[in-house]
C-alpha positions as CSV (number, residue, x, y, z in Angstrom):
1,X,5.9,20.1,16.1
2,X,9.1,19.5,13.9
3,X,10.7,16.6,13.4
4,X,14.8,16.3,13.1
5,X,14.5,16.4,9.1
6,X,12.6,19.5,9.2
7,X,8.9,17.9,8.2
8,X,6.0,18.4,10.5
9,X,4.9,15.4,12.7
10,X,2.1,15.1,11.0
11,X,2.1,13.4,7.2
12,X,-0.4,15.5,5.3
13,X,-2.6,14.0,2.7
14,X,-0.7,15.4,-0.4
15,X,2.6,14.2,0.8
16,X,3.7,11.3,-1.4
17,X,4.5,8.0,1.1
18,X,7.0,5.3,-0.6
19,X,7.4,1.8,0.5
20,X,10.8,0.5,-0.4
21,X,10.3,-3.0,-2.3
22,X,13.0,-5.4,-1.5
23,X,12.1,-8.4,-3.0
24,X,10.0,-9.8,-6.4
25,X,7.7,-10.7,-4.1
26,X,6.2,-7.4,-3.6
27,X,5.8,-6.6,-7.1
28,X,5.6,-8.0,-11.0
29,X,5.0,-7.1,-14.6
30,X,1.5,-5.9,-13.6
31,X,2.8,-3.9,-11.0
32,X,2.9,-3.7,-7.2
33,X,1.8,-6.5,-5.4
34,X,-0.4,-6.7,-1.8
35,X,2.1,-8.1,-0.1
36,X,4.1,-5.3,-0.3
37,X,2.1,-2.9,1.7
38,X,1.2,-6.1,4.4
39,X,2.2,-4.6,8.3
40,X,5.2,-5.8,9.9
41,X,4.2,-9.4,11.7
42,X,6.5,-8.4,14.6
43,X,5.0,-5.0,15.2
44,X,1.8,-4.6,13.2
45,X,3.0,-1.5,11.4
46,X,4.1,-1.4,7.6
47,X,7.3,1.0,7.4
48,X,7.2,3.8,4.6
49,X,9.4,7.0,3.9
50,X,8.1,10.5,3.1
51,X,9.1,11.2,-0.5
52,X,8.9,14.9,-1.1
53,X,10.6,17.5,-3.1
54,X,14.6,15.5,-2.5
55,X,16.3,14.5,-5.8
56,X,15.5,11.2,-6.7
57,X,19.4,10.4,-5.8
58,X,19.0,11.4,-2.2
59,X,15.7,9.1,-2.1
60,X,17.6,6.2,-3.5
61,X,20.5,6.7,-0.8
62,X,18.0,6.7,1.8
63,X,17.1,3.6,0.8
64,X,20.2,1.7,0.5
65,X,21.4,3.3,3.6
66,X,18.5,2.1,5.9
67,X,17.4,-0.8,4.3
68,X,21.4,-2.6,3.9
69,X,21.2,-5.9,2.7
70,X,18.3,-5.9,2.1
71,X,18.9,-3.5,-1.3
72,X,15.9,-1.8,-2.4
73,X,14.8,-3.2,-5.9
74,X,12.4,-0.3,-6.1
75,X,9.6,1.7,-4.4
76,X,5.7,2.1,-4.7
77,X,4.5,5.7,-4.2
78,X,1.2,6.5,-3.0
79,X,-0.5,9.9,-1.5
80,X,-0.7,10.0,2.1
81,X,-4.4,10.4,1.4
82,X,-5.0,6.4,0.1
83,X,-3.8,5.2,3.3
84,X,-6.1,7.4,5.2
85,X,-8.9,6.2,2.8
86,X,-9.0,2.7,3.9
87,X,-9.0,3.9,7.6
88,X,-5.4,3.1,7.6
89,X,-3.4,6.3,9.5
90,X,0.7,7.6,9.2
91,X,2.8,8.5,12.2
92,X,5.9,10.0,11.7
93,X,8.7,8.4,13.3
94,X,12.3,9.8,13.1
95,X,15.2,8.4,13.3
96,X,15.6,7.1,10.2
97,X,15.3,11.0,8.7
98,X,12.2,10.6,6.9
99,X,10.5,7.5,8.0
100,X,6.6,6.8,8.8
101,X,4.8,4.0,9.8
102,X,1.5,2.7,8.6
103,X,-0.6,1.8,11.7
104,X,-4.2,1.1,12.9
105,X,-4.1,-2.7,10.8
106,X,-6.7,-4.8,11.6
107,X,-6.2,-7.3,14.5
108,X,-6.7,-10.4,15.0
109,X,-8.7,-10.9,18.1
110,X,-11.4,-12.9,17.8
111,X,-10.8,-14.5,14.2
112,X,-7.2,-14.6,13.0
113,X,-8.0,-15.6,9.6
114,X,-10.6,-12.8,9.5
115,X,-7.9,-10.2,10.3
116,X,-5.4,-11.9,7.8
117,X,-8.3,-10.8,4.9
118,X,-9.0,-7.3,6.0
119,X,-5.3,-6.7,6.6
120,X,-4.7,-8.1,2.8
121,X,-7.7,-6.2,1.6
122,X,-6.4,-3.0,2.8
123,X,-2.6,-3.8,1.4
124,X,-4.6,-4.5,-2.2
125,X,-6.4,-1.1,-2.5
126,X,-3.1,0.6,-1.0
127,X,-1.1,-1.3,-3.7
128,X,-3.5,-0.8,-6.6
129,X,-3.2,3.2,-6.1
130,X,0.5,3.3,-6.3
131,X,1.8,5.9,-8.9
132,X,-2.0,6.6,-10.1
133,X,-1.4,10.2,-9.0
134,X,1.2,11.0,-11.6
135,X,-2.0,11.7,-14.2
136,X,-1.5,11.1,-17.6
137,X,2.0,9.5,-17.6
138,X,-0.1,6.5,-15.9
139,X,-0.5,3.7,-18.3
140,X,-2.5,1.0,-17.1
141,X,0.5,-1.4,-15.5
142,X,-0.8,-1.3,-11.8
143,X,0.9,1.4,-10.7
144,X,3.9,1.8,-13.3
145,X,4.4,5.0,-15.0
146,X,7.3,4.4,-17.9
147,X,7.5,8.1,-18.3
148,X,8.6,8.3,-14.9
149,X,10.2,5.1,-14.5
150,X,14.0,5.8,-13.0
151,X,16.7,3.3,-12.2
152,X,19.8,3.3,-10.0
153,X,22.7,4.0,-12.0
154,X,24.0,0.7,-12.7
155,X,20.1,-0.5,-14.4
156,X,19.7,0.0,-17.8
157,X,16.4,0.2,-19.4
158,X,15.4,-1.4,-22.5
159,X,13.7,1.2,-25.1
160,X,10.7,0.2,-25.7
161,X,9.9,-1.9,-22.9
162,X,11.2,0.3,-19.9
163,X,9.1,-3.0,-17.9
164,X,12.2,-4.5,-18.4
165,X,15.6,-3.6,-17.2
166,X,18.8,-5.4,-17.5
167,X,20.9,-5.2,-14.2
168,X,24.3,-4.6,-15.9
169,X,27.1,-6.3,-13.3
170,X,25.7,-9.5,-13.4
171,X,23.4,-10.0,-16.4
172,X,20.2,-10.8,-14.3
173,X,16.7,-8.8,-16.0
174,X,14.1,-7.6,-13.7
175,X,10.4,-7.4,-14.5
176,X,10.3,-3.5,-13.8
177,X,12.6,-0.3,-13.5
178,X,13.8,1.0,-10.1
179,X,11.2,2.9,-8.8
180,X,7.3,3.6,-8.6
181,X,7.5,1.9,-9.5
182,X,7.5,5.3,-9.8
């Protein structure tokens, strides 16, 4: 079956996922944090977007279109396949064109605190894979490939320490670039 953007219903392993970050919470100079891959509360589902062959503009409008005030400070990109390998699964889920949801989190039925740690376990191994399949641009920063690092227009990154990017309207520095932390 097709979905409404044209992708099939199901999210094949290859296909890159991306999990907008939205606040320094979710990542740091090491990279992407657990908590940024950690389901929904409400729902039990962690929402991600299918990043595939779109100009990186288009990705970054998706974004800010569907995540509003809450303005994406970046994304962490991981194959379909890494979900999958922590007996996580994707189901497609349009409208919003693109989106996906992470399901099949560990509950919390007879030890909450038990399903709290498998739940976080599963975000870390999720989070520590993000941008690893880029190959040799990776460079050891938890997910952060400099060589691929992109900003929206108005970031500027420092040469030399693309880590650090100034955001030019109001002065303010962020740990990382725009994207994978691409």
């Amino acid at each position: 079956m097709t979905l409404p953007s044209g992708l099939p219903e199901h999210v094949g392993d290859e296909e890159d996922i991306a999990r907008f970050l939205t606040s320094s919470g979710q990542y740091n100079a090491s990279g992407v944090k657990p908590a940024a891959f950690l389901p929904n509360p409400h729902n039990g589902e962690t929402s991600v977007f299918r990043h595939g062959a779109q100009p990186l503009e288009s990705f970054q409008a998706i974004g800010q279109r569907e995540l509003g005030a809450r303005s994406p400070q970046g994304a962490a990109i991981v194959k379909a396949s890494v979900v999958r390998e922590v007996d996580l699964e994707l189901r497609a889920g349009e409208p919003p064109p693109l989106h996906a949801d992470i399901i099949g989190w560990p509950g919390q039925i007879h030890d909450p605190e038990l399903g709290k740690a498998e739940r976080k376990e599963r975000a870390a191994l999720i989070a520590q894979r993000a941008g690893e399949h880029f190959g040799s641009e990776a460079n050891g920063h938890g997910g952060v490939t400099p060589n691929r690092a992109v900003s929206p227009p108005e970031w500027e990154c420092h040469p030399g320490n693309l880590l650090k990017c100034h955001f030019l309207s109001t002065g303010a520095e962020s740990p990382l670039p725009w994207s994978n932390m691409v």
